[in-house]
MMTF fields as JSON, N, C-alpha, C and O atoms, coordinates in Angstrom:
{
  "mmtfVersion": "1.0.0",
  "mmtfProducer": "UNKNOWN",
  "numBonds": 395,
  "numAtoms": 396,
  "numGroups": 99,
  "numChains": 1,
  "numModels": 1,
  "chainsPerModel": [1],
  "groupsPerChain": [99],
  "chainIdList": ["A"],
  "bondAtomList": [4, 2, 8, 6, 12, 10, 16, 14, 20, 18, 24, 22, 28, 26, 32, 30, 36, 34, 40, 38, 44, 42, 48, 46, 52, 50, 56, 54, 60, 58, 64, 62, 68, 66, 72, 70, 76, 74, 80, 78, 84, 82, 88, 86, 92, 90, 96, 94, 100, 98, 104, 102, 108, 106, 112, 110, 116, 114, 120, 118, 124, 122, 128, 126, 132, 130, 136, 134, 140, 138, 144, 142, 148, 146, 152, 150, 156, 154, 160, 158, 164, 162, 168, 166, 172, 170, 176, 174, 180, 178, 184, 182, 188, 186, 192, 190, 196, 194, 200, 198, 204, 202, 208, 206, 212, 210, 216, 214, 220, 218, 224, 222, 228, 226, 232, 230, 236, 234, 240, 238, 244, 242, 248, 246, 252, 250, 256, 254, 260, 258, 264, 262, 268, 266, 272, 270, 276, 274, 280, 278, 284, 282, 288, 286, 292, 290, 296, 294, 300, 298, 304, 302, 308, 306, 312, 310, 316, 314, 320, 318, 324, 322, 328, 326, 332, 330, 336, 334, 340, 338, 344, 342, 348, 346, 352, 350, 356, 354, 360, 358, 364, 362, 368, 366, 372, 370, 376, 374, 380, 378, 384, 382, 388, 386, 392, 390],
  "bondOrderList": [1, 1, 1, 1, 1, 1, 1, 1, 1, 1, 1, 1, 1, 1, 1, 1, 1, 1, 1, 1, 1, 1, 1, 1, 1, 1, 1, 1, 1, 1, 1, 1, 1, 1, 1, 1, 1, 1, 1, 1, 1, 1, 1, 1, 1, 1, 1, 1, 1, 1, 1, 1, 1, 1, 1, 1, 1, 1, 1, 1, 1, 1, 1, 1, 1, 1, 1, 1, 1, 1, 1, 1, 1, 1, 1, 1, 1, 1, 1, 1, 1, 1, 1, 1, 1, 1, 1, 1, 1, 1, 1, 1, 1, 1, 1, 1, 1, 1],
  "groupList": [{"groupName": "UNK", "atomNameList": ["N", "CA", "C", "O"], "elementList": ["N", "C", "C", "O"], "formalChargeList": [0, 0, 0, 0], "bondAtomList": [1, 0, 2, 1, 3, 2], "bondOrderList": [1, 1, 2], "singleLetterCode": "X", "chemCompType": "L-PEPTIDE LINKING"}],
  "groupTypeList": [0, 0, 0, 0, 0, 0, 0, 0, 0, 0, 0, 0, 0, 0, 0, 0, 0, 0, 0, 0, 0, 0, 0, 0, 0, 0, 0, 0, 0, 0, 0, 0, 0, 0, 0, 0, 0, 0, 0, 0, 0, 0, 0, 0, 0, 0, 0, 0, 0, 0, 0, 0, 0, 0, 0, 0, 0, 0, 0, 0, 0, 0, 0, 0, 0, 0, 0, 0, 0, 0, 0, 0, 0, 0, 0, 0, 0, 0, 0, 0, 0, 0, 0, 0, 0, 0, 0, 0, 0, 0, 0, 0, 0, 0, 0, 0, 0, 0, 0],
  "groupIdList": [1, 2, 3, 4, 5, 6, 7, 8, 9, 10, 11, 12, 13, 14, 15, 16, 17, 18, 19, 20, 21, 22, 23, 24, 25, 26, 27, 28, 29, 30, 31, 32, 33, 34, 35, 36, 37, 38, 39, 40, 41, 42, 43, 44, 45, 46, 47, 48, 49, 50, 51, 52, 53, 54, 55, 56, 57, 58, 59, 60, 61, 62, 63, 64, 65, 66, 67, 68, 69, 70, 71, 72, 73, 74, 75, 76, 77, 78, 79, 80, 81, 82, 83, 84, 85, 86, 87, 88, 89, 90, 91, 92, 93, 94, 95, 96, 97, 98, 99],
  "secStructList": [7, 2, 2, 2, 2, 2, 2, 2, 2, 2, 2, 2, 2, 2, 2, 2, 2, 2, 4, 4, 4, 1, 7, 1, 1, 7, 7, 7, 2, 2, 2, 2, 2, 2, 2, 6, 6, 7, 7, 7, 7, 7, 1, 7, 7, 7, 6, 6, 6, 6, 6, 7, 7, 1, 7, 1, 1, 2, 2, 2, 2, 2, 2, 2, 2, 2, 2, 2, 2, 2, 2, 2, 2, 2, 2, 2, 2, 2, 2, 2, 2, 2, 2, 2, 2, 2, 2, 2, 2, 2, 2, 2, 2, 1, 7, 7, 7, 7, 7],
  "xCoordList": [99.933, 100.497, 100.678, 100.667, 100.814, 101.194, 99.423, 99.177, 98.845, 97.651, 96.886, 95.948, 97.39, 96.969, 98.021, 97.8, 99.123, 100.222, 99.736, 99.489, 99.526, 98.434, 97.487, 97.525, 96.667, 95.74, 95.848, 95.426, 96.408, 97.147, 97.921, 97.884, 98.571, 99.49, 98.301, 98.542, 97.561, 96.539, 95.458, 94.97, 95.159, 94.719, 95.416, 94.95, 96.893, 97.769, 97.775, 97.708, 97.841, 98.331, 96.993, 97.002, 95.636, 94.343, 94.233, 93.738, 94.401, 94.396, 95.111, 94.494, 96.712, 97.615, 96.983, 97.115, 96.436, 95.591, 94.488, 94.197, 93.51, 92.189, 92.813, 92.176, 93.696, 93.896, 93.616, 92.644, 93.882, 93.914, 92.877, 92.855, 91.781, 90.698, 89.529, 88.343, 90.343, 89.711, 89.236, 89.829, 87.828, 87.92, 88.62, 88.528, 89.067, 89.951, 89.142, 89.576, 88.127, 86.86, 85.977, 84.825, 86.351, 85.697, 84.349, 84.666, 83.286, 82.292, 82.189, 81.233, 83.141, 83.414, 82.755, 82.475, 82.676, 81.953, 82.573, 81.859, 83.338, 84.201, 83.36, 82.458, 83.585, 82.151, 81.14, 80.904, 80.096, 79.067, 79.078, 78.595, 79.82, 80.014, 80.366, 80.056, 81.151, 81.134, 80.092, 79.78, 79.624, 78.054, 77.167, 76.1, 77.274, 75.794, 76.4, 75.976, 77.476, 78.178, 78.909, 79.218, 79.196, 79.719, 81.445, 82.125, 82.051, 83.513, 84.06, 84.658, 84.135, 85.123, 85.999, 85.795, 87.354, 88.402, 88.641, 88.239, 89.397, 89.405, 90.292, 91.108, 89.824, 90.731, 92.189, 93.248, 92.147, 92.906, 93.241, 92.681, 93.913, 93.777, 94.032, 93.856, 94.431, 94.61, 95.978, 96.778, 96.243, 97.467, 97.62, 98.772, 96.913, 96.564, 96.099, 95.448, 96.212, 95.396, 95.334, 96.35, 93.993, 93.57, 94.028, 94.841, 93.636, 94.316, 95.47, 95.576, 96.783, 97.846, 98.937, 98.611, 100.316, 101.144, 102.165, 101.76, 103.425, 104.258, 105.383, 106.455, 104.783, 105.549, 105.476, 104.455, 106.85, 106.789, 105.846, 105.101, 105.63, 104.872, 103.303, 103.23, 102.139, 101.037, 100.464, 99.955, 100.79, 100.236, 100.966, 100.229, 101.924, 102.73, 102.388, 102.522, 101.937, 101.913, 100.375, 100.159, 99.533, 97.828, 98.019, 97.53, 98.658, 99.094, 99.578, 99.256, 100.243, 101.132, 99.698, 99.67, 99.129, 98.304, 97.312, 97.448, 96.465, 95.937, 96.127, 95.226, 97.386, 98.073, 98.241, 98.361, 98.221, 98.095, 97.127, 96.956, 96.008, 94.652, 94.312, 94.137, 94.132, 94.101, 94.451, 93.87, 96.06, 96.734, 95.742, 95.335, 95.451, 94.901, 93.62, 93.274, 92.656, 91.991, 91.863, 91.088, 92.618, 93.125, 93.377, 92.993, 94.425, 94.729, 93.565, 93.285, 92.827, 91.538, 90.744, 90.145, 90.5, 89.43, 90.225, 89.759, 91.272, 92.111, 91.402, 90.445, 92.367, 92.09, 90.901, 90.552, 89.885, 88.554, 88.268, 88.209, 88.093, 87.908, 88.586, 87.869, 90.05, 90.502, 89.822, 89.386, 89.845, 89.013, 87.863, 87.743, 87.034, 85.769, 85.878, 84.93, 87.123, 87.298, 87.349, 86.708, 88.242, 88.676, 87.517, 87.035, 86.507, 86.159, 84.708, 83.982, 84.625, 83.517, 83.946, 83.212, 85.772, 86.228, 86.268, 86.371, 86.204, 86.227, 84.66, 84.409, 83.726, 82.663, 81.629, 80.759, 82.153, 82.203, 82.833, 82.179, 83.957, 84.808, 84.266, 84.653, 83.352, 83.107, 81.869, 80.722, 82.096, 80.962, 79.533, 79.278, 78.29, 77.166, 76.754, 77.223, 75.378, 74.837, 73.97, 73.516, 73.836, 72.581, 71.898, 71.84, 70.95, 70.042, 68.735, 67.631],
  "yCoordList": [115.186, 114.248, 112.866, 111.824, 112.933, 111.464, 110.514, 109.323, 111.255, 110.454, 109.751, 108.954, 110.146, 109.153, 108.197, 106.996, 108.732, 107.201, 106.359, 105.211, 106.556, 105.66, 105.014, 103.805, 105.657, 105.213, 103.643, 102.495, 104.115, 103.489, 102.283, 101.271, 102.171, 101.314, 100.413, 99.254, 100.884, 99.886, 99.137, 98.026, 100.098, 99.166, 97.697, 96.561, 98.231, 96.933, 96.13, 94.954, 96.365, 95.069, 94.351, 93.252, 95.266, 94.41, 93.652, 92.559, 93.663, 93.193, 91.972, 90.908, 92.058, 91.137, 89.616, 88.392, 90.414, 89.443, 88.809, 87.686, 89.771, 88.623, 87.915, 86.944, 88.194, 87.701, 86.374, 86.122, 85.196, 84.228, 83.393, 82.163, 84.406, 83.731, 83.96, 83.74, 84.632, 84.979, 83.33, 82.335, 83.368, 82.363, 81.65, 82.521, 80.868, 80.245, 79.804, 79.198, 80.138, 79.661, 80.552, 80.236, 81.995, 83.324, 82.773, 82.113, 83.114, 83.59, 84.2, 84.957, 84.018, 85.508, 85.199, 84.06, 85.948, 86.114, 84.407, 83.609, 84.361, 82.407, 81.874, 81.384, 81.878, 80.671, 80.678, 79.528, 81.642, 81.919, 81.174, 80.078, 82.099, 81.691, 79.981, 79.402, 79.162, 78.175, 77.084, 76.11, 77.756, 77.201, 77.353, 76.783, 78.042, 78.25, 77.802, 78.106, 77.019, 76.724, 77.146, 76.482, 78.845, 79.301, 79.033, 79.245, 78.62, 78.389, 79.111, 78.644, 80.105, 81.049, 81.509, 81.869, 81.617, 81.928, 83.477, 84.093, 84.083, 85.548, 86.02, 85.376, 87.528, 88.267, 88.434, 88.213, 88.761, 89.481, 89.212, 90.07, 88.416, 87.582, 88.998, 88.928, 90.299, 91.192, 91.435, 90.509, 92.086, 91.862, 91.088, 90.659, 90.524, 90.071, 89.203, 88.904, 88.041, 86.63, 86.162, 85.843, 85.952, 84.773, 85.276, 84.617, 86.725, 87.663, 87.523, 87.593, 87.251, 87.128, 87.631, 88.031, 87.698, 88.077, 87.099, 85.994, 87.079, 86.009, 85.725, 86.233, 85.078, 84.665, 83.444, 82.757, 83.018, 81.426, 81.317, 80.348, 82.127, 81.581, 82.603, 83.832, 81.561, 81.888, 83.274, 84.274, 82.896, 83.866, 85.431, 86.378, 85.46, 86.391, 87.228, 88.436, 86.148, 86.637, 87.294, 88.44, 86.54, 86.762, 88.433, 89.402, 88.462, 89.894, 91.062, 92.248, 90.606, 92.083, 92.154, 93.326, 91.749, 91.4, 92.461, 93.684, 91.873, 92.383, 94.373, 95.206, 94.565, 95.549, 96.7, 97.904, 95.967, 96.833, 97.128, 98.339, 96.286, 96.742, 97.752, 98.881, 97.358, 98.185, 100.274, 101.351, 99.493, 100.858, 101.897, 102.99, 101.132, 101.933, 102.215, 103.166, 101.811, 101.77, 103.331, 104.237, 103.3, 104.372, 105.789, 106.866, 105.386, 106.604, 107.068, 108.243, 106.356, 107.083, 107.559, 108.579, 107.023, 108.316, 108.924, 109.953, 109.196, 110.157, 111.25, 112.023, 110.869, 112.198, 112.547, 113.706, 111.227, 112.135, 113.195, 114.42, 112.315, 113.521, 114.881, 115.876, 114.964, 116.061, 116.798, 117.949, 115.954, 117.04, 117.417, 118.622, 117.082, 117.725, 118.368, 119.047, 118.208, 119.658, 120.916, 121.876, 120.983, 121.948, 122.247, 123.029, 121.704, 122.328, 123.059, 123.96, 122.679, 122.943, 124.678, 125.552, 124.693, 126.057, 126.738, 127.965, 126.131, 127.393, 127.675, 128.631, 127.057, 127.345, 128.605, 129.394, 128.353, 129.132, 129.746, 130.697, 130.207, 131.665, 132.546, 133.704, 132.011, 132.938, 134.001, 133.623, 135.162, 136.24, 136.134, 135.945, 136.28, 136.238, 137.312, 138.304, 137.297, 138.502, 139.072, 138.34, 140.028, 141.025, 141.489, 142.698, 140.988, 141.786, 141.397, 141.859],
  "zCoordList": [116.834, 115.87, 116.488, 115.833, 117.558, 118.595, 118.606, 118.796, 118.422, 118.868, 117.139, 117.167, 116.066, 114.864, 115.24, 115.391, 115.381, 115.243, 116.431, 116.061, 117.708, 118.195, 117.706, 117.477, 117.525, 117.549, 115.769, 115.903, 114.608, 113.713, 114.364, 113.664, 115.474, 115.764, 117.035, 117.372, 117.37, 118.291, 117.258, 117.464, 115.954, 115.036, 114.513, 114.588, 113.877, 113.583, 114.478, 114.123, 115.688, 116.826, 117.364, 117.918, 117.08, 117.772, 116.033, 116.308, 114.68, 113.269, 113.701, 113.746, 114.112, 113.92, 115.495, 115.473, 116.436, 117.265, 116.91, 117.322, 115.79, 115.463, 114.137, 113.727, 113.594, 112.158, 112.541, 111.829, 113.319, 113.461, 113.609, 113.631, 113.737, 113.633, 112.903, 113.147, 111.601, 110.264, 109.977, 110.393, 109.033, 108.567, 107.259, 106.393, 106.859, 105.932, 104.708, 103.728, 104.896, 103.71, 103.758, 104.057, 103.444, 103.423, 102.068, 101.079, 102.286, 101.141, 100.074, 99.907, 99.104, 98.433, 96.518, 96.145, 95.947, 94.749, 93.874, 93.265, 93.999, 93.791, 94.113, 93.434, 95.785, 96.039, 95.419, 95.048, 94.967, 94.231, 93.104, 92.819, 92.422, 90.824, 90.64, 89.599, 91.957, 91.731, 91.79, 91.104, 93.083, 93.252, 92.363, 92.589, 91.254, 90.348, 88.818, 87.703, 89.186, 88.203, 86.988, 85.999, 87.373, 86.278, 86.122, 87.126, 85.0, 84.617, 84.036, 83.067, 84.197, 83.493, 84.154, 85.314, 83.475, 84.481, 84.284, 83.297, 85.42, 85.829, 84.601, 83.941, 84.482, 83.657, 84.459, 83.872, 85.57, 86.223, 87.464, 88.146, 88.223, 90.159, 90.945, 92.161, 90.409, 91.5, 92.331, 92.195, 92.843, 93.698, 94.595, 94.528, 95.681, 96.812, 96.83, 97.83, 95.363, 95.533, 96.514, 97.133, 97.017, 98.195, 99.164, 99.813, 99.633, 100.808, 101.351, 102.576, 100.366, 100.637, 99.809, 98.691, 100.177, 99.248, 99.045, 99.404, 98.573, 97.725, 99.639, 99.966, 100.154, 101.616, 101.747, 101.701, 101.963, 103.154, 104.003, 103.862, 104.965, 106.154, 105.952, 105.939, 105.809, 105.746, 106.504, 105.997, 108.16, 109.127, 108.384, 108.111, 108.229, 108.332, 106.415, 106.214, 105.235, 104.328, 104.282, 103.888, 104.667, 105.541, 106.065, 105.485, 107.012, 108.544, 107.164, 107.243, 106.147, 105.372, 104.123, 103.747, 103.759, 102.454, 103.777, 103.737, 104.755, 105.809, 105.899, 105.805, 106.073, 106.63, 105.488, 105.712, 104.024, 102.677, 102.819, 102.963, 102.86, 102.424, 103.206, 102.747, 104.94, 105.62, 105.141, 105.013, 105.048, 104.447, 103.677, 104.07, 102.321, 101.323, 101.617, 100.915, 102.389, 102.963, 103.632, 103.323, 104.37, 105.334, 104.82, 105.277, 103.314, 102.51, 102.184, 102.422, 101.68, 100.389, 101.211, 100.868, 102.459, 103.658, 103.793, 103.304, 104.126, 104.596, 103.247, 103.255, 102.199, 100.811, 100.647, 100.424, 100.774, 100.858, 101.971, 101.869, 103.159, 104.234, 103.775, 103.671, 103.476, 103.533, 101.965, 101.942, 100.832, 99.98, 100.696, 100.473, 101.368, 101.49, 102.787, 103.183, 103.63, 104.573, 103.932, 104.36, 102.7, 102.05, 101.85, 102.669, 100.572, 100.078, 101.148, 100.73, 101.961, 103.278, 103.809, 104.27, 103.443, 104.457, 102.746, 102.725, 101.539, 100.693, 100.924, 101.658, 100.461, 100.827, 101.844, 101.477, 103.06, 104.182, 104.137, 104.566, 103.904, 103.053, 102.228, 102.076, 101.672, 100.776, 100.985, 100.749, 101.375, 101.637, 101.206, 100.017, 102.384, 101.773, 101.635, 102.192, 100.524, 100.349, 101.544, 102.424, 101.515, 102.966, 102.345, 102.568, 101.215, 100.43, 101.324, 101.037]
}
């Protein structure tokens, strides 16, 4: 059990060291759409507008917006992997024929 929380906590702290030299003018489907001149505004900004959350200090709202994603990130392999362990040992459980 000691060695995910490692290994989880050397992720956050090598994240919270490069964050800083993320770039500030990421490429993202915006840029596009602005470049080819389309104007339509979003249905929906998402939780995490502009990879951040509702903070005073940039670095620090950047590092938690960072640290969610990460998170969920993390969960949904997690549940996958583990559905398809399961279903790998029902699989292999189940008796073959010797005909």
């Amino acid at each position: 059990m000691k060695k995910p929380i490692l290994v989880v906590a050397l992720v956050v702290v090598v994240f919270a060291v490069l964050l800083p030299f993320a770039s500030k003018t990421p490429d993202s489907v915006q840029k596009l759409a602005a470049n080819s001149g389309e104007q339509q505004q979003p249905v929906w900004n998402g939780l995490m507008t502009n990879y951040s959350v509702a903070l005073g200090n940039p670095y620090v709202s950047t590092l938690i917006a960072g640290l969610l994603g990460l998170g969920i990130v993390m969960a949904a392999s997690l549940t996958l992997c583990s559905a398809m362990s399961q279903k790998k040992q029902v699989e292999t459980a189940k008796p073959k024929d010797t005909k």
